[in-house]
C-alpha positions in Angstrom: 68.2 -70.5 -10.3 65.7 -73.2 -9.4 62.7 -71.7 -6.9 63.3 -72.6 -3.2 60.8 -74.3 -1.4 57.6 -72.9 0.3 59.2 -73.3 4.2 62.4 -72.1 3.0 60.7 -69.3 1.3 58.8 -68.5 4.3 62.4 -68.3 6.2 63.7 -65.8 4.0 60.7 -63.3 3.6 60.5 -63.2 7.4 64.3 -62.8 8.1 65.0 -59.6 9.5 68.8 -59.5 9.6 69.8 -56.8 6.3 72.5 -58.6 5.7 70.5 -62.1 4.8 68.2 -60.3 2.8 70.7 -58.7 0.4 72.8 -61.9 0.5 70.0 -64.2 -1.0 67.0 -63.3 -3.6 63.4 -62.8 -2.5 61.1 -66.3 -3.8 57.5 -66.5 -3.6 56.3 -68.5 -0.8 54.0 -70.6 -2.9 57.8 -71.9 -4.4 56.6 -70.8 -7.6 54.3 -67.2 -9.2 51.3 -67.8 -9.5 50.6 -67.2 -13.5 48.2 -64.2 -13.9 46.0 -65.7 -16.3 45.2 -68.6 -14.8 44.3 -66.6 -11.6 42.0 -64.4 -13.7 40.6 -67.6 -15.2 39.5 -69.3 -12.1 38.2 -65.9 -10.7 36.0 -65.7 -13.6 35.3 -69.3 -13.5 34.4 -69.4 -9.8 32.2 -66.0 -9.5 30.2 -67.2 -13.1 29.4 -70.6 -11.2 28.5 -68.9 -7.4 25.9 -66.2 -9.7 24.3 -68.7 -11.5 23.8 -71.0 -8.3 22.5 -67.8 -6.4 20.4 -67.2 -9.3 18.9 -70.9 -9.1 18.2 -70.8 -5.7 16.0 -68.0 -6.2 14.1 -69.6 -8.6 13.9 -72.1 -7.0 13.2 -71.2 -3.2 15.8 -73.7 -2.2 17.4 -71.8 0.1 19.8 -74.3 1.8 22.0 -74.0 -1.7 23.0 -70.4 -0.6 25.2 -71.4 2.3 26.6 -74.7 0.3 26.9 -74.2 -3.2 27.2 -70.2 -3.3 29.2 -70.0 -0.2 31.3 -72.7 -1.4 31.6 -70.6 -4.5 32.1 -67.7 -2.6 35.6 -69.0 -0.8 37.0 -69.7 -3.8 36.8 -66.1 -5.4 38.2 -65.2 -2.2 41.2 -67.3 -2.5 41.7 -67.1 -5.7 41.4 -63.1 -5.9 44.4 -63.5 -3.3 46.3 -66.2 -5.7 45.4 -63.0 -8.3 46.9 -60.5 -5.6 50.0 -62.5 -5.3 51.0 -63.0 -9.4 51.6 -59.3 -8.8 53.0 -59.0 -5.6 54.8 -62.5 -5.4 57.2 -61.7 -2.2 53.3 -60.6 -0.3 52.4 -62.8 2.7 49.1 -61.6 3.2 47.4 -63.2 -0.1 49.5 -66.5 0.4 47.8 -67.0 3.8 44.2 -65.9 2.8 44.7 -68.6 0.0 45.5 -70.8 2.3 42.8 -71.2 4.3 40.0 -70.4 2.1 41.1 -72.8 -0.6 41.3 -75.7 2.2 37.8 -75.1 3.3 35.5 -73.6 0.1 34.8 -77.0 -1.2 33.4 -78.3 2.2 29.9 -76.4 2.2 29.7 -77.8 -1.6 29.8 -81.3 0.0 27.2 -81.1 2.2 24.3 -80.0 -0.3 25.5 -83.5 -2.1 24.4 -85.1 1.5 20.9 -82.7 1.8 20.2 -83.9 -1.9 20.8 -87.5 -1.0 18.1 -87.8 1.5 15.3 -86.2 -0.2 16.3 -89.1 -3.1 16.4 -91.6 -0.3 12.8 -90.2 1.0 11.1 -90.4 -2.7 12.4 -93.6 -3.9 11.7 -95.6 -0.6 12.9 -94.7 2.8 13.2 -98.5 3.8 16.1 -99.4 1.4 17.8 -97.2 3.0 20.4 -97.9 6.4 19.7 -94.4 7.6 16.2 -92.4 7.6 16.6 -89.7 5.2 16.5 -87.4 8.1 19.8 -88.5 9.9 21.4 -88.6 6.4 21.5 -84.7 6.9 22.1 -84.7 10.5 25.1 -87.0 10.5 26.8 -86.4 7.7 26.3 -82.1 8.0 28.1 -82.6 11.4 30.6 -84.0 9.6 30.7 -81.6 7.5 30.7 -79.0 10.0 33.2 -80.4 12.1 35.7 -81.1 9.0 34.9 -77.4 8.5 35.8 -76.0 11.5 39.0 -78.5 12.2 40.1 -77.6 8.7 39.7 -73.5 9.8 41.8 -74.0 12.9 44.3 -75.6 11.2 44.3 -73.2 8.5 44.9 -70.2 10.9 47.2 -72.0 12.9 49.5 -72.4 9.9 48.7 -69.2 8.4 49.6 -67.3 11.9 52.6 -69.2 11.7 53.8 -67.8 8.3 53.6 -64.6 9.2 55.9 -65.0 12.2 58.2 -66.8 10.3 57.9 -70.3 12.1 56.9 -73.6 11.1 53.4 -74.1 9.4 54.0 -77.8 9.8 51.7 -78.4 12.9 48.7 -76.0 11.6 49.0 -77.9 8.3 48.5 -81.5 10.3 45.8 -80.1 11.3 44.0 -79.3 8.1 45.4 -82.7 6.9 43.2 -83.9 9.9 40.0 -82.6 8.5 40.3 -83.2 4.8 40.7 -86.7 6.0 37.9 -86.8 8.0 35.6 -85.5 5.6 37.3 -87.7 2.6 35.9 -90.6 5.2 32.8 -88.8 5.7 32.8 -89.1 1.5 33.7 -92.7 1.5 30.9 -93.4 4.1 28.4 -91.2 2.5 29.1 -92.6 -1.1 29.3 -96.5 0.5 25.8 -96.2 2.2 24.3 -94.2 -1.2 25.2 -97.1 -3.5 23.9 -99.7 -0.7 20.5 -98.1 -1.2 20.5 -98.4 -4.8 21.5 -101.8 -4.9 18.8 -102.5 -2.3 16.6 -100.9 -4.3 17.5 -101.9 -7.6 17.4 -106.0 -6.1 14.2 -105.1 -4.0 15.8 -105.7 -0.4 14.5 -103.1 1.9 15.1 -103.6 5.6 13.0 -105.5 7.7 11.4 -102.7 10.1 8.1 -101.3 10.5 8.7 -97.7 9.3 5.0 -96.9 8.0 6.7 -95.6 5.2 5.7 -96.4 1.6 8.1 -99.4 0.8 8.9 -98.8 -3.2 8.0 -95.8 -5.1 6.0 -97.7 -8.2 8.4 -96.1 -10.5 11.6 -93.7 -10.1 10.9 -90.7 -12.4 14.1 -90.0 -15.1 14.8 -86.4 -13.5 15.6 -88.3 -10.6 18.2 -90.8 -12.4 19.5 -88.0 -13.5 20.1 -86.5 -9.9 21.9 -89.6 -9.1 23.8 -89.6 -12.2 24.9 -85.6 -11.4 25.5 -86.8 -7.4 27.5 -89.5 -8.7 30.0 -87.6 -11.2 29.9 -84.5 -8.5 31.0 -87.0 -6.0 34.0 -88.5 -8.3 35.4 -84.6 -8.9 35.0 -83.9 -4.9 36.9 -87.4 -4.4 39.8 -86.5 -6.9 40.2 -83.2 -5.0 40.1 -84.7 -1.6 42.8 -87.2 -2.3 44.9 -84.3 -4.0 45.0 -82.7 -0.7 45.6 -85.5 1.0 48.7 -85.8 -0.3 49.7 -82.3 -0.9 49.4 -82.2 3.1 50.7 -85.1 4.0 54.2 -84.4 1.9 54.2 -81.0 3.8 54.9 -77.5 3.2 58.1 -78.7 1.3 57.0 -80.9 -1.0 56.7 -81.5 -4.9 53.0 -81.4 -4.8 52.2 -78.2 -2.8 55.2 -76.4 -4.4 53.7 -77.3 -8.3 51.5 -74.9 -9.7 49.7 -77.3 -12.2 48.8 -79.6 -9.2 46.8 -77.4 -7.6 45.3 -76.0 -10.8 44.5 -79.4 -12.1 43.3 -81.3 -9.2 42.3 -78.3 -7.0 40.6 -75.9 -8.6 39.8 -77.4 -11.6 37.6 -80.5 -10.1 35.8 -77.4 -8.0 34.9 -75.8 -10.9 33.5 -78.9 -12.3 31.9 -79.9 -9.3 30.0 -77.0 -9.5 28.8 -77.0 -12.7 28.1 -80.4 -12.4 25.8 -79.5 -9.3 24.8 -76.7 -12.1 23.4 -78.8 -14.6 22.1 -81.7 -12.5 20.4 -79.0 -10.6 17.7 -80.2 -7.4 15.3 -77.4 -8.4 15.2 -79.0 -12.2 15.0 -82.2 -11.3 14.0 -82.6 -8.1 11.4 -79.8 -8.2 10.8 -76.0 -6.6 11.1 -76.4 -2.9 6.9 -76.6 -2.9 7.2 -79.8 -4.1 10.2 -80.9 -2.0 7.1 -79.9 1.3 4.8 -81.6 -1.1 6.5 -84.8 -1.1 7.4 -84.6 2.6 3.3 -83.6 3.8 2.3 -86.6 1.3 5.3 -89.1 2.9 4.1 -88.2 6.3 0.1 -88.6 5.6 1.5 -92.1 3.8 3.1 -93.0 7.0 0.1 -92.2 9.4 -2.0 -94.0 7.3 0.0 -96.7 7.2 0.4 -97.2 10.7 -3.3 -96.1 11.7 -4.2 -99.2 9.2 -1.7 -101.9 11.2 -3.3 -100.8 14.7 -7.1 -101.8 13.6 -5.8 -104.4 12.4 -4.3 -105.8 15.6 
């Protein structure tokens, strides 16, 4: 008997009439089990990846990574220890709606240390090729990121509360189609001005405004090329899974994608994992240094700056 899907699933765990629920068979609401191994897999996976971040930030001192890379990491245990739950106890609601929400919204802190990352690049390499000062780089697109966070939560809970009481999940899942859209524009935007700057750079072309800051480093260092390389693939993963969910939600609760085990473990969870490691390997405290020399490079941009401008005045 093929597996029903997720709404209609939904409909008959919440039933209450006896008589529907020994007429019909109990599904999962996922409209498939979850396979145990695989759930043990990306549990492994995902609390490996969140120890070894936690245990680079210490090293480190870059303490920002805690709430975006191990909290990221963090969410996805969490969901996928309920995706665990649920390969055992297939017909339980609870798990289904933890994994909803938590899923939806784990890869968002992840996005933003991308953003942080970018503008200490942008503040090294030459702050006047670049459309926005470093600075608003992690003003701008962090509020992004927070809002897509919290729309994406509300959404979540709205859909998940609607499970549970047997009604539609429909509008709470609009929601959360809402953020991951807004923050897949916030990633378009984000990856759009980033490749402007290195073409600027690259060509020479800074914008024409009196900044006081250095122009051109003399020479980019190859542990930075290698940050943008490790942005740039991270950024291709945290695109793939974006779009994923863009169409999972926007099929709805009853389509082919959300109701397909391999979709989610493929494009989901898979290009989190990756994403992480990526962020892993590429790491800002290798390459970019221990947070002393992030305040190093900041203290020496600053004095550059004051110098610069204390120089133009005497000479007006």
């Amino acid at each position: 008997m093929p597996i029903p899907n997720a709404g209609t699933a939904v409909a008959l765990l919440t039933t209450p009439s006896p008589a529907v629920d020994s007429a019909l068979p109990r599904h999962s609401p996922y409209g498939y089990d979850p396979t145990k191994w695989i759930c043990i897999l990306y549990v492994t996976l995902f609390a490996l990846a969140t120890v070894i971040h936690a245990g680079q930030a210490l090293r480190s001192r870059l303490w920002w990574l805690f709430v975006t890379a191990c909290f990221a990491g963090v969410g996805e245990v969490i969901g996928w220890v309920a995706r665990l739950e649920s390969s055992d106890s297939p017909y339980s609601l609870n798990p289904f709606i933890i994994q909803i929400t938590t899923t939806i919204i784990a890869p968002t802190p992840l996005i933003a240390a991308s953003f942080i990352i970018l503008g200490e690049i942008i503040q090294r390499m030459g702050p006047d090729y670049s459309r926005l000062n470093s600075k608003w780089y992690t003003i701008i697109f962090l509020s992004c990121d927070l809002i897509a966070l919290i729309v994406q939560a509300v959404g979540g809970a709205k859909a998940s509360i609607a499970v549970k009481q047997g009604n539609d999940p429909g509008p709470g899942g609009h929601i959360m189609l809402a953020g991951v859209v807004f923050q897949l524009a916030a990633l378009v935007v984000y990856v759009a001005l980033a490749s402007e700057f290195l073409l600027r750079f690259a060509y020479d072309h800074p914008f024409n405004r009196a900044t006081g800051a250095p122009a051109r480093a003399e020479h980019v260092e190859k542990k930075i090329k290698f940050m943008i390389a490790g942005l740039a693939l991270e950024a291709v993963f945290l695109f793939i899974r974006s779009i994923y969910r863009t169409a999972e939600l926007t099929e709805g609760w009853r389509g082919k994608i959300i109701t397909t085990e391999t979709y989610f473990n493929v494009f989901d969870a898979a290009m989190i994992v990756l994403a992480m490691v990526t962020l892993s390997l590429f790491h800002p405290g290798y390459l970019l240094g221990h947070a002393s020399a992030w305040k190093a490079h900041r203290s020496l941009s600053q004095e550059d700056q004051e110098s610069d401008l204390g120089l133009k005045s005497i000479s007006q």
